[in-house]
BANUKE-493057 format. One line per 2 residues: number of its first residue (from 1); their letters; for each residue x, y, z of C-alpha. Coordinates in Angstrom, 1 decimal. Each point is the difference from the previous one (the first is absolute). Layout:
N
NUM	A	X Y Z; ... .
//
This chain:
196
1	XX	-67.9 1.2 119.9; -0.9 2.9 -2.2 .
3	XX	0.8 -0.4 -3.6; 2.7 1.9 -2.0 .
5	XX	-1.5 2.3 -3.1; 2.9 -1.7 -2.2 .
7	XX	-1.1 -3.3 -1.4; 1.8 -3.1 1.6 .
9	XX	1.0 -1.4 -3.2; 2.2 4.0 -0.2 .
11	XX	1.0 -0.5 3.8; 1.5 -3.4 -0.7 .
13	XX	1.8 1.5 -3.1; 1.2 3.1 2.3 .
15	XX	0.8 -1.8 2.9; -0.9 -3.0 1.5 .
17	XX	1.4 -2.5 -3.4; 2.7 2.9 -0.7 .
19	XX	3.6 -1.1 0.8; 3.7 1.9 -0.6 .
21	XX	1.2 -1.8 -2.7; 3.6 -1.5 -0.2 .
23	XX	-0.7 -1.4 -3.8; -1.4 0.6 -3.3 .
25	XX	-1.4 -1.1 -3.1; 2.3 1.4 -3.3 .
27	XX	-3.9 1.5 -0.6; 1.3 4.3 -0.6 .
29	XX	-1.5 2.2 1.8; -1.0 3.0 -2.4 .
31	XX	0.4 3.5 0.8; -4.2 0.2 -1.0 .
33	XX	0.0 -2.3 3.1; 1.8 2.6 1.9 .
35	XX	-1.8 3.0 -1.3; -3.0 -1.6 1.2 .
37	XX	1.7 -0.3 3.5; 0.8 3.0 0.0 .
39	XX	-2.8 1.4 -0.6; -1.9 -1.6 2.7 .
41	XX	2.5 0.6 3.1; 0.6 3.5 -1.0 .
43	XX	-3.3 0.8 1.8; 1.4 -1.4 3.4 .
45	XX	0.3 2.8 2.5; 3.6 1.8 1.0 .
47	XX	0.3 3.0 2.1; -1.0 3.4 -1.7 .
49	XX	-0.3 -2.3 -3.4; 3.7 0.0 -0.1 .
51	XX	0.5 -3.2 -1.7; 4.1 -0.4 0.5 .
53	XX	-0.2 -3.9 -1.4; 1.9 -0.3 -3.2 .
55	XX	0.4 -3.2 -2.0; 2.5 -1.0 -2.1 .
57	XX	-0.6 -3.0 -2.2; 2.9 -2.4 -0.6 .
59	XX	0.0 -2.1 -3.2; 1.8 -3.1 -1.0 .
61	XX	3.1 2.1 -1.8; 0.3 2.3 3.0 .
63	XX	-0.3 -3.2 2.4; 3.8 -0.1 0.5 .
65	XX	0.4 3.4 1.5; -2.3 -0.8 2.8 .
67	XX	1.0 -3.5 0.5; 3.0 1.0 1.2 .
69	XX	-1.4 2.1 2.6; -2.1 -2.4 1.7 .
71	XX	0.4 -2.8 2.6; 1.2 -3.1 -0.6 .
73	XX	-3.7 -1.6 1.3; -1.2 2.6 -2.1 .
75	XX	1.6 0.0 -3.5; -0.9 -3.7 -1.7 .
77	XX	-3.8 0.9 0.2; 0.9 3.7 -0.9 .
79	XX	1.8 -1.2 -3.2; -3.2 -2.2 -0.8 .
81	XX	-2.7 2.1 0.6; -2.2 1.4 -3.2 .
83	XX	0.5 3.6 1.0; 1.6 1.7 3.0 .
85	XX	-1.0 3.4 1.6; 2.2 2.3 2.4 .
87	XX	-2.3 1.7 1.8; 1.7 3.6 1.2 .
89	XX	-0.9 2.8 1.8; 0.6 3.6 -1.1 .
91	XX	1.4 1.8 2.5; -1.3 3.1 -1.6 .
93	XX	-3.4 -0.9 -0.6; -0.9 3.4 1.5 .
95	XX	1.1 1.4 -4.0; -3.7 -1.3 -0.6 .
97	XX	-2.4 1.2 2.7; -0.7 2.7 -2.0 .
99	XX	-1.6 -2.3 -2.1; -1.1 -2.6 1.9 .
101	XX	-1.3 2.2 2.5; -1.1 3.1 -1.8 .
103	XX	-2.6 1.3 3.1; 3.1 0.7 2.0 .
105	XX	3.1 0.4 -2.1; 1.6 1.8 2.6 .
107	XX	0.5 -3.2 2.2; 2.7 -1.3 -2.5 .
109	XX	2.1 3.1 2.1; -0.3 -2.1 3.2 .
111	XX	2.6 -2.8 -1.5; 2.6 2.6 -0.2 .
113	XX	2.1 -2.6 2.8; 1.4 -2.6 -2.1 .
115	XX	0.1 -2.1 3.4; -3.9 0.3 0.4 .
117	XX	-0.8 -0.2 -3.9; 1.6 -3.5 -0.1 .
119	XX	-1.6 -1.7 3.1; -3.5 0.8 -1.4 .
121	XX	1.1 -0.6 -3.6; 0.8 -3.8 1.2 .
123	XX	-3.1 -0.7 2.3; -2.1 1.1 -3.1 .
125	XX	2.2 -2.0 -2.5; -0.3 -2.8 2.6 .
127	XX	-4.0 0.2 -0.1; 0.1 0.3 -3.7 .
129	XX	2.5 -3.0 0.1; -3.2 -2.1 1.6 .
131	XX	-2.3 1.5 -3.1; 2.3 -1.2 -2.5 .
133	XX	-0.2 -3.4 2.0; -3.7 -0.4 0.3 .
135	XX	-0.2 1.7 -4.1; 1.9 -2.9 -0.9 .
137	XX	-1.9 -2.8 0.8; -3.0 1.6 -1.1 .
139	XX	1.7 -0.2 -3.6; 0.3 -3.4 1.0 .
141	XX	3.3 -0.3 0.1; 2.1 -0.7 3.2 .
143	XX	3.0 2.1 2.0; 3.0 -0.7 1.3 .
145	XX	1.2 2.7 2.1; 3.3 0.1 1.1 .
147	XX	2.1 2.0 2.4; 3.4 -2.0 -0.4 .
149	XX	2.1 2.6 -2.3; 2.8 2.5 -0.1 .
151	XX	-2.1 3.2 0.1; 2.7 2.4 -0.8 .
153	XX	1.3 -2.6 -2.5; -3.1 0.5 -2.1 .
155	XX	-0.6 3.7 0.8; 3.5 0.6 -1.5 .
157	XX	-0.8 -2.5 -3.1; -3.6 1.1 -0.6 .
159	XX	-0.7 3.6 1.5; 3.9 1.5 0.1 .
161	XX	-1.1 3.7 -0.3; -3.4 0.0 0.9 .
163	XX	-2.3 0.3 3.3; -1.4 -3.5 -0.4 .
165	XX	1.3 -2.5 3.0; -1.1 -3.5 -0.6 .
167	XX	-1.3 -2.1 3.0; -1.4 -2.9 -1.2 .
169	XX	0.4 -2.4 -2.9; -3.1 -2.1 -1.5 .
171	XX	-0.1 -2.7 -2.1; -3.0 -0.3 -2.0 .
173	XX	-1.8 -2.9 -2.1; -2.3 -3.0 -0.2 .
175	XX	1.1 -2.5 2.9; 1.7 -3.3 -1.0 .
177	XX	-1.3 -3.4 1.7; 1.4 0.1 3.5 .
179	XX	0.5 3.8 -0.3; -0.8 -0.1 4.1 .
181	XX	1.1 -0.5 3.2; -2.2 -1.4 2.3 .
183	XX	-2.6 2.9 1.4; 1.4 1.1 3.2 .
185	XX	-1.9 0.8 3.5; -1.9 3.2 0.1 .
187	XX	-1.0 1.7 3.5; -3.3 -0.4 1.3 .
189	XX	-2.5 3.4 0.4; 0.8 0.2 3.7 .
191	XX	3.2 0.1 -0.6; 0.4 2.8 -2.0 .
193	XX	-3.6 2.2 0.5; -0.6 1.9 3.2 .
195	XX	-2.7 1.9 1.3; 0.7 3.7 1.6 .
//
């Protein structure tokens, strides 16, 4: 079998040993932490370079106003975890392709459709979504993603007035001892690679 470039040591740490996290240590998470995230999954490629992912960290002292968004499987570990992010698309996104993708400003003038805009602006966020993932276990921190909230619940608390639209909620921190389920079954290569 033909190697990886990326050491094993970094593809255990990425994926193999890497888990979704359903505790935490009290260990914060800093926003230097973050920053460093960040600036590592930024590079991750969306359409055109629009970047639509937005992510709003949730503190301890703003915990409350998410908590009661969120599913009742969902909220103990929620209220627990160091640091949560609501990770959002921006349903105008297309404000920025000016910007972002400066060779062909232009092309911001083919999300005029609202309709159209959105459906790419949340496949992108959604690959962005898997950045922010993979970024933060290479911090060395683990990820507990969640789908299990009251979207409009926290659109209206959070992003009332804006064009954010949240999609995802992610707790972030160290993992406690028996942070894990156990790993479940992944499909085999035949299953899921073709030839044409």
């Amino acid at each position: 079998m033909t190697e990886l470039v990326l050491a094993p040591d970094a593809q255990d740490l990425l994926f193999r040993e890497a888990r979704t996290a359903n505790a935490f240590t009290d260990e914060p998470v800093t926003r230097e932490q973050v920053a460093a995230i960040y600036d590592l999954v930024k590079y991750g490629p969306t359409a055109m370079n629009g970047q639509p992912l937005r992510i709003l960290l949730v503190d301890a002292e703003q915990r409350e106003r998410l908590l009661k968004h969120m599913a009742d499987g969902n909220r103990d570990k929620t209220a627990d975890a160091p640091l949560v992010a609501v990770l959002a698309v921006d349903t105008d996104f297309h404000e920025q392709l000016p910007r972002t993708f400066p060779h062909a400003p232009h092309v911001k003038d083919a999300f005029a459709d609202a309709e159209k805009r959105e459906t790419n602006a949340r496949f992108n966020a959604a690959l962005q979504a898997g950045y922010f993932l993979i970024g933060v276990r290479a911090a060395g921190l683990a990820a507990g993603p969640m789908g299990g909230f009251d979207a409009a619940g926290i659109d209206e608390e959070f992003f009332s007035g804006t064009s954010w639209r949240s999609f995802l909620v992610v707790n972030l921190g160290r993992p406690a001892e028996n942070a894990w389920f156990d790993r479940l079954p992944r499909l085999e290569l035949d299953e899921v690679v073709a030839e044409a």
